[in-house]
N, C-alpha and C positions, 0 to 999 in steps of 0.2 A: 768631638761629634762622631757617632759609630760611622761605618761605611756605610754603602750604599746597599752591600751585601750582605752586612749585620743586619739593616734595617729590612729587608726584604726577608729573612729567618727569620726574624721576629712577629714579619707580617702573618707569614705562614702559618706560624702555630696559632697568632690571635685567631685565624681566620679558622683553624684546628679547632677552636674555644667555642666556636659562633657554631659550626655542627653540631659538635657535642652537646649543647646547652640546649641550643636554639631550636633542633629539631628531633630533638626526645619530649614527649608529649607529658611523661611523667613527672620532668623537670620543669620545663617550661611554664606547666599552670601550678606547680605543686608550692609556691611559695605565697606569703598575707600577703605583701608587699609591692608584689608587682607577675609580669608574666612577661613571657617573651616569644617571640614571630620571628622567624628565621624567613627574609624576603630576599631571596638570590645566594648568589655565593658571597658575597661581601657586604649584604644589608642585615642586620637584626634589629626589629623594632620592641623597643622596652616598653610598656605598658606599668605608670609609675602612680598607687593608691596616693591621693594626696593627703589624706587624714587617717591619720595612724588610728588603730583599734583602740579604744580603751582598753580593751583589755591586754594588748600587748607592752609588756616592759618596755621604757623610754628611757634615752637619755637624760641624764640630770642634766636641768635648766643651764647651771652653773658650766657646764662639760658642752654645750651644744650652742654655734653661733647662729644656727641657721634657725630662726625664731618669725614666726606669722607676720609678725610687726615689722619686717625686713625684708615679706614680699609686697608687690615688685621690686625687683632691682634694678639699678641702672643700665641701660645696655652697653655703656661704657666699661662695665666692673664683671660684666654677665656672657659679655662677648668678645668676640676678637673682633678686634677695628679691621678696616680696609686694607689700610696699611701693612696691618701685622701680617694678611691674608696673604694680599699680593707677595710678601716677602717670603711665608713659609709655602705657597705651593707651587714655585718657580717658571708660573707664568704672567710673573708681575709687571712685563714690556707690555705683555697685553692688557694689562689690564683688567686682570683673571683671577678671583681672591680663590676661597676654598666653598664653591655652592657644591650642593649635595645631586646624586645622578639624581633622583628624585625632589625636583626641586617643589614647596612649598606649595605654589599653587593647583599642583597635579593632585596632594594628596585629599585624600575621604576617607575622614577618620568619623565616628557616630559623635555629636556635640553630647558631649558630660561632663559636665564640672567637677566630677568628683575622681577623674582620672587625667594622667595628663602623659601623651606620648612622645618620647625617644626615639631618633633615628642613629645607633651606633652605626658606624660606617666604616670598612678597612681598604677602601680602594687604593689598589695599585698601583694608580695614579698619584695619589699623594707618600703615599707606600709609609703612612701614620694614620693612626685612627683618629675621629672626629666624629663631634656627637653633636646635632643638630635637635631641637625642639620643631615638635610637628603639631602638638595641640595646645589650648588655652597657655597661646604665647602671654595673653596679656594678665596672668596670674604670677609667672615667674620674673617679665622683663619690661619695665617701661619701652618700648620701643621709639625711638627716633621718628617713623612713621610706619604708616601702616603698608607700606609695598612689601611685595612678594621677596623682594631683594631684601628687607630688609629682617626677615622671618627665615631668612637664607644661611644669616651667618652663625657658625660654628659658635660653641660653647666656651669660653675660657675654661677649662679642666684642670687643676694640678696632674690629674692621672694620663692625660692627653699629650698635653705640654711636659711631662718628664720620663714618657713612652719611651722616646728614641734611648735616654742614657740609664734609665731603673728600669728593676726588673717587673713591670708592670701586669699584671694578668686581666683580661675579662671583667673578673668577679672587683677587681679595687674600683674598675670606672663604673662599674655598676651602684656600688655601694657609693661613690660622691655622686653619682643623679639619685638616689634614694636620700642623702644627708641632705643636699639642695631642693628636693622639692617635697617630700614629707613632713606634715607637720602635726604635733611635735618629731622630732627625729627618732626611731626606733631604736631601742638598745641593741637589734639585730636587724640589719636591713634581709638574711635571710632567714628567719623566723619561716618555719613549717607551716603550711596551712594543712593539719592534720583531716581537717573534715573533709577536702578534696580524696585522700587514700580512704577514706572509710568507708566512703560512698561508691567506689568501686567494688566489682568482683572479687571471688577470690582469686582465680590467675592474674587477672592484673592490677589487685594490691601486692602480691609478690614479685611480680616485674618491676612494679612501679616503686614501691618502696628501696627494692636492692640499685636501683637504678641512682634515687636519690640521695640512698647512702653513698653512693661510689664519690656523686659530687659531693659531697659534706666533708667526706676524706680527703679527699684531692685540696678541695677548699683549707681545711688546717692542714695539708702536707707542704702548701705555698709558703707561707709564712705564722706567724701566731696573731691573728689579726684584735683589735681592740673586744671584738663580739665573742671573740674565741669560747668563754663559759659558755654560754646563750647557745651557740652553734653544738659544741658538746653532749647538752641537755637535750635537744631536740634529737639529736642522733643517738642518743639513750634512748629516748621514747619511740624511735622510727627502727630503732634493731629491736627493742620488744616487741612492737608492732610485726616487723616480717617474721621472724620468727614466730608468734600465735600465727599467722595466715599461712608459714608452710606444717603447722601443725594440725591445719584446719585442713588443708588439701592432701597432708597424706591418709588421714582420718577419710576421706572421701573417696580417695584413690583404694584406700583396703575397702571400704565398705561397698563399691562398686566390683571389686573382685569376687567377695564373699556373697553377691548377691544371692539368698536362699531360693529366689523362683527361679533358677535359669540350674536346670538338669542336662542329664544326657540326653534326652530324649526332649527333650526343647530343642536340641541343634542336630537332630535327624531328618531329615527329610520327611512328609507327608504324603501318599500315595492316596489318601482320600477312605471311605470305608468299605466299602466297596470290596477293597481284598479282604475285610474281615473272612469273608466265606469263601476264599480261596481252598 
């Protein structure tokens, strides 16, 4: 088991991931699949499409457990028990599992059934991330009952639960709340939403585009994740992309230089006509 002080380095850069992501505007709406709210220093809330696009490539049936017919799940297999709680946030004398600072019945989320929201979490306090469900609990989880307590408890995560000893980033626990609540499963849980940049200006489809590549890069310099092709392709089409828009804006930039109305005598002074007959 890392130290105390592994685990606390580790926090830091997750919480490093939640800036970068969370509060770049370009990032944050620029993907089909979901969006993300950067709430505090330690909150990000995931915004998770629960019906995947037709027209977006899908996992093969065959390749994907996580199938329609399989939500709800059990809160046994979907959660962490009490027990497990009390034991991982080491205030289990009290009898103190792992609730969220934001606990359940405070939040106001808008009712849509067709999105369903993520509270990622990297508090200090537990000094391990935990990912809470904040909306249409009863799509994902048979619940036990319907208390605030019980809407409270953490996610069972492979990406959560093997934080502490892999090298875990961000982008992996985001991509298992997209395989879990997505349906069908996306061949890419970060699939481009290209008509978000196109709809923008020109200055900020080239901020917004270079912004997005930087994370696409970052994303396959981690490791070679299963979407790796998918990811690739979209960042072909998103450096085509910024490059025509800074060729559109320096096209604009000359053509506002060379403007043919603007003389010397445009930027002299006026004394009225009056001096004509001086």
């Amino acid at each position: 088991e890392p130290s105390s002080i592994v685990r606390e380095e580790k926090l830091k850069y997750l919480l490093a991931d939640f800036l970068r992501i969370g509060s770049v505007r370009f990032i944050s709406k620029g993907f089909k699949h979901f969006q993300l709210f950067l709430r505090g220093r330690e909150e990000l809330l995931l915004t998770v499409v629960n019906h995947a696009n037709l027209t977006t490539p899908l996992v093969s049936p065959s390749n994907s457990f996580h199938e329609a017919a399989l939500l709800p799940r059990n809160q046994s297999s979907l959660m962490l028990s009490a027990r497990t709680q009390r034991s991982l946030s080491g205030f289990g004398y009290l009898d103190v599992g792992l609730p969220p600072a934001s606990p359940s019945e405070t939040e106001t989320f808008p009712e849509d059934p067709s999105l369903t929201v993520f509270l990622i979490a990297a508090y200090s306090t537990y000094c391990c991330p935990y990912v809470w469900v904040r909306s249409n609990h009863q799509r994902l989880v048979k619940l036990s009952s319907e208390s605030a307590q019980a809407k409270d408890n953490p996610l069972n995560l492979k990406t959560t639960s093997t934080w502490s000893s892999e090298d875990t980033r961000l982008w992996d626990i985001i991509t298992e709340i997209i395989e879990m609540c997505t349906v069908p499963v996306p061949a890419n849980p970060f699939a481009v939403d290209f008509s978000f940049f196109e709809c923008l200006d020109n200055a900020e489809a080239v901020s917004a585009s270079a912004a997005m590549i930087h994370f696409l890069q970052r994303l396959l310099q981690h490791r070679t994740p299963s979407y790796h092709k998918n990811v690739i392709h979209d960042l072909h089409h998103l450096l085509k992309f910024h490059f025509e828009q800074l060729l559109v804006q320096q096209r604009l930039q000359a053509h506002c230089i060379r403007t043919p109305s603007t003389t010397v005598e445009d930027l002299l002074p006026t004394y009225g006509t009056s001096n004509s007959n001086v």
